[in-house]
C-alpha positions as CSV (number, residue, x, y, z in Angstrom):
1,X,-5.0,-31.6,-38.2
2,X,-3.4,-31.1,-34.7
3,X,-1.8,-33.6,-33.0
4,X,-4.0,-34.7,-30.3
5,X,-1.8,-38.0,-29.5
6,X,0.1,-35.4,-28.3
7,X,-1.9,-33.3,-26.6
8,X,-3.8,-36.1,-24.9
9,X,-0.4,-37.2,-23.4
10,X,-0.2,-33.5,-22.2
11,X,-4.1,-33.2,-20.5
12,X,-2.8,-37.1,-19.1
13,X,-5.8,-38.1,-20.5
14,X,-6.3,-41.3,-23.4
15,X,-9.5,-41.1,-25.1
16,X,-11.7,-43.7,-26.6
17,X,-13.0,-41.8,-28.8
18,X,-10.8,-39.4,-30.2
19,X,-13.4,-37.8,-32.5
20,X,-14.9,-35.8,-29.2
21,X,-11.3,-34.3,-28.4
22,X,-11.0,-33.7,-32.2
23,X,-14.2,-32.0,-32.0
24,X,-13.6,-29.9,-28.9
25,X,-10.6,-28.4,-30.5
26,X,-12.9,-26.7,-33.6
27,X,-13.4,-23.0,-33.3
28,X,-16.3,-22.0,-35.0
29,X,-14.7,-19.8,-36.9
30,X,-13.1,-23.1,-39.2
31,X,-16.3,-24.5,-39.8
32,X,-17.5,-20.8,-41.3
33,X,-14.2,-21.4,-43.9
34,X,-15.1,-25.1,-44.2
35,X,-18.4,-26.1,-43.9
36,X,-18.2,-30.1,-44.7
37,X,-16.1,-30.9,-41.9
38,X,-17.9,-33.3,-40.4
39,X,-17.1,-32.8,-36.8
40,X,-18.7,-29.6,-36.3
41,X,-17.4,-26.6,-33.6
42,X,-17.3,-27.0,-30.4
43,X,-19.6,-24.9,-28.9
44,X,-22.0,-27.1,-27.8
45,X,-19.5,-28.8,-26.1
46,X,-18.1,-25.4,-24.5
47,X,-21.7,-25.1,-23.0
48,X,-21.5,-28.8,-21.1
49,X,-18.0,-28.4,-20.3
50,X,-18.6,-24.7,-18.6
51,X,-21.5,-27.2,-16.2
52,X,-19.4,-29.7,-15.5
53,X,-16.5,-27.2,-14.3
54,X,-18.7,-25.4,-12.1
55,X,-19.9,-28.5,-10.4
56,X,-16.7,-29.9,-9.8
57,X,-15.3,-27.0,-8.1
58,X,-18.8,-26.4,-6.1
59,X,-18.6,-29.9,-4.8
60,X,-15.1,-29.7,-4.0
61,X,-15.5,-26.7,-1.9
62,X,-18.2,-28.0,-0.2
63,X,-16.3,-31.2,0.7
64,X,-12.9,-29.1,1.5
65,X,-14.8,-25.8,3.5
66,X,-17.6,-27.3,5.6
67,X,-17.8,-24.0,7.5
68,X,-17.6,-21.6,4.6
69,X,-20.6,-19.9,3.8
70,X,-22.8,-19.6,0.5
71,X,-21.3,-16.7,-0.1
72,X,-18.0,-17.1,0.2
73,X,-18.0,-20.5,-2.1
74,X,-19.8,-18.8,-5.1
75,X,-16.9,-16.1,-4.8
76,X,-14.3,-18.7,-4.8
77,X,-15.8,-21.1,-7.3
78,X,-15.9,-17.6,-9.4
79,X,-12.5,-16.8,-9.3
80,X,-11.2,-20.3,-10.1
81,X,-13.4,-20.8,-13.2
82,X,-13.4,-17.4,-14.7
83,X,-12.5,-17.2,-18.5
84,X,-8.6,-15.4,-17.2
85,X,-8.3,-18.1,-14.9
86,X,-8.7,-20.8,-17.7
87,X,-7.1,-19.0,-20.2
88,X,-4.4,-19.3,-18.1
89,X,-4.3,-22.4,-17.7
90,X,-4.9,-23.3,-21.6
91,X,-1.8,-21.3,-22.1
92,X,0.2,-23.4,-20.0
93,X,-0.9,-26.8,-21.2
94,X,-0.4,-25.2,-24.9
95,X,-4.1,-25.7,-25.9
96,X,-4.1,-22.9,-28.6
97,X,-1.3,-24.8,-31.0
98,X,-3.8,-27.2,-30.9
99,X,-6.8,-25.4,-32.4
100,X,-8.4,-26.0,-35.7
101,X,-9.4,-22.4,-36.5
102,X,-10.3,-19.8,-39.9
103,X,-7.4,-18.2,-41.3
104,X,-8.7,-15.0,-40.5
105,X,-9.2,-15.9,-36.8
106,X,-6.0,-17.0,-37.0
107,X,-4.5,-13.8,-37.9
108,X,-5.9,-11.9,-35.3
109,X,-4.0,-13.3,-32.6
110,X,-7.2,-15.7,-31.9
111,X,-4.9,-18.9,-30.7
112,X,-4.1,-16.7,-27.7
113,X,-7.5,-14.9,-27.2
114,X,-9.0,-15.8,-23.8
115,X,-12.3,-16.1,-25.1
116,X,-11.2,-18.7,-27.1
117,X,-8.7,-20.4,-25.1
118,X,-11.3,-20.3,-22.4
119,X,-14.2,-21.9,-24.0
120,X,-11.8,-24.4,-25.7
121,X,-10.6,-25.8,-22.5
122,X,-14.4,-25.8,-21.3
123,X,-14.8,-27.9,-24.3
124,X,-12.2,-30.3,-23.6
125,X,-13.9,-31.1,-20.6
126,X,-16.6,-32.0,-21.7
127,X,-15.2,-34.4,-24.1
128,X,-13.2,-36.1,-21.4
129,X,-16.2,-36.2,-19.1
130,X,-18.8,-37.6,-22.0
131,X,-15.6,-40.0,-22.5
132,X,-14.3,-40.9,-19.5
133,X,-16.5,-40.3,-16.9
134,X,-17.3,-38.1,-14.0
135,X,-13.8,-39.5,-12.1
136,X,-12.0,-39.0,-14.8
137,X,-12.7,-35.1,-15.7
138,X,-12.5,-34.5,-11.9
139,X,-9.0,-35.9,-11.5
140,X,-8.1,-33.5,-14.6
141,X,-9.6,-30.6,-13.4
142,X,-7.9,-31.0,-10.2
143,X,-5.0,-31.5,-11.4
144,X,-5.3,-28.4,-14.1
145,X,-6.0,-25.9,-11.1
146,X,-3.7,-27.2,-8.7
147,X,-1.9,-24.0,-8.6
148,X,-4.8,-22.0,-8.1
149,X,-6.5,-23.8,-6.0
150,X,-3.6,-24.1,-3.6
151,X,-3.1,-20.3,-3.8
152,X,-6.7,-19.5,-3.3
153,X,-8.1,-21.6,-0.8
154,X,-4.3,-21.2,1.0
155,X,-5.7,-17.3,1.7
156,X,-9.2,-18.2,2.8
157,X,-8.5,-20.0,5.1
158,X,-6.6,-18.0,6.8
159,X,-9.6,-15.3,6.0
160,X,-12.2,-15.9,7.9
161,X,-13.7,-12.1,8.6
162,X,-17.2,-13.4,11.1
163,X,-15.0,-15.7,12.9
164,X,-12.1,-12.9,13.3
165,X,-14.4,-10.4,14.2
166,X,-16.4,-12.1,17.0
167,X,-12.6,-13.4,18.4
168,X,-11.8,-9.8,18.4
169,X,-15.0,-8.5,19.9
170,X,-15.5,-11.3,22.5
171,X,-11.7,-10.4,23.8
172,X,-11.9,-6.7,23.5
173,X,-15.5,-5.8,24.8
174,X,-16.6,-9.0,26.0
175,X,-19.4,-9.3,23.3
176,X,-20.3,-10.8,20.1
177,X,-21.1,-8.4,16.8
178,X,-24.8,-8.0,15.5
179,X,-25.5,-7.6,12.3
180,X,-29.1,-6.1,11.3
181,X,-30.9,-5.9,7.9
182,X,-30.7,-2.4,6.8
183,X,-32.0,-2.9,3.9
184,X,-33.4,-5.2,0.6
185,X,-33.6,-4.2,-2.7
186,X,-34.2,-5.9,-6.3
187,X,-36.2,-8.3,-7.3
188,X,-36.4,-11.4,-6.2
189,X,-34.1,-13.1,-8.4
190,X,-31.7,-10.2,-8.4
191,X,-31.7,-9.3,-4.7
192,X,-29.2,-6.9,-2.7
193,X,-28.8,-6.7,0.7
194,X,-27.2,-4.3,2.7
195,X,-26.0,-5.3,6.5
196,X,-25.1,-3.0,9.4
197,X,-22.6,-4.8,11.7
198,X,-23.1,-3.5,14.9
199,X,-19.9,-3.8,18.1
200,X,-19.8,-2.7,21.7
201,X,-24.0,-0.8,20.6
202,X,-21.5,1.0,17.9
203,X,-22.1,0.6,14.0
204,X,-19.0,0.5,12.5
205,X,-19.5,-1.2,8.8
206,X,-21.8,-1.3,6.5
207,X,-21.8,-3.5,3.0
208,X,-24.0,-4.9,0.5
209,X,-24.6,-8.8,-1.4
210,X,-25.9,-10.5,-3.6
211,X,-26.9,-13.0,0.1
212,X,-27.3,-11.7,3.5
213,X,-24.2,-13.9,4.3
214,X,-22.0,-12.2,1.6
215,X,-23.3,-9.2,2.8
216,X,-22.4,-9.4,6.6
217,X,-18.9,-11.6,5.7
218,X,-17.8,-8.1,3.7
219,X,-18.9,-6.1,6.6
220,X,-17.2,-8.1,9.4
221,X,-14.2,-7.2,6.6
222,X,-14.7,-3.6,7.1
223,X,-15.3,-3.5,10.3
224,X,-12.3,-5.6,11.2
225,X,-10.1,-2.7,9.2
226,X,-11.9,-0.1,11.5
227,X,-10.8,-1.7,14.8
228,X,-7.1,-2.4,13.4
């Protein structure tokens, strides 16, 4: 068995119930080569964790970014919980000497595959937060993409592409950019929408998204890089 005294000292985490960290740690792939451990994998727990992940990040966007759009917080909540982002991460806090996994797994390099070290750490959060709490997995997820996040949200908000373009617009030609609907394709759960932006009665960008806003924030992107 690993050492999870130690790697709950690592997470800065103590658990109450050990068993759930334990179980997080199980790769399916050991209960295939030993099917009466008790425990179990720890997919189900990989599903809760990926959940709880999401929301943190989504509600601490929306705290942080009042004035970023839809758009642009589902590409940045995206980014920092994407399975290289976490891998990452589970690389640095040494999560893979810590898996229980089959000997065959094993030999394939899996204690370093992303997939793995992804889901695992998605797991682990989910054992903290049925645990500890909702405080508790926040102030651990914070403080596992500190790095990120800081390097991230650092470059949007210097990125702002609407704002930029009406300041640029507003000072140059003394107007403000339009953006019109060129078109709207997909169904309705799967939409794409494609928006002109439109400066000084002169179309200059074009772009499509999965939102009007995404679609007219890439646009005032382009456009920007025309008028530079």
């Amino acid at each position: 068995m690993p050492d999870i005294t130690e790697f709950q000292k690592i997470l800065g985490v103590s658990f109450k119930r050990p068993a759930l960290l334990e179980q997080a740690l199980v790769h399916s792939s050991y209960i295939n080569e030993n099917p009466a451990y008790t425990l179990g994998h720890n997919e189900r727990l990989e599903f809760l964790g990926d959940a709880v992940l999401n929301f943190i990040v989504a509600e601490r966007l929306y705290r942080e970014f009042p004035d970023l759009s839809e758009g642009r917080m589902t590409r940045l909540r995206a980014v920092l919980v994407r399975g290289d982002t976490l891998a990452k991460i589970a690389r640095n806090i040494r999560l893979g000497d810590f898996l229980l996994m089959g000997k065959g797994e094993e030999s394939s390099g899996g204690r370093n595959k992303t997939p793995n070290l992804a889901g695992a750490l998605e797991a682990v959060i989910a054992a903290v937060y049925l645990d500890l709490g909702a405080r508790a997995t926040a102030k651990m997820v914070h403080k596992l993409l500190v790095a990120d996040w800081q390097k991230l949200t650092s470059l949007e908000a210097e990125i702002d592409y609407k704002s930029k373009l009406q300041e640029f617009t507003q000072s140059k030609y003394q107007s403000t950019p339009v953006y019109r609907l060129m078109s709207e394709t997909g169904p309705d759960h799967n939409k794409v929408f494609r928006i002109e932006v439109i400066v000084n009665n002169k179309a200059l960008a074009a772009a499509e998204g999965k939102s009007k806003k995404m679609a007219e924030t890439e646009a005032a992107r382009l456009a920007l890089q025309e008028l530079s």
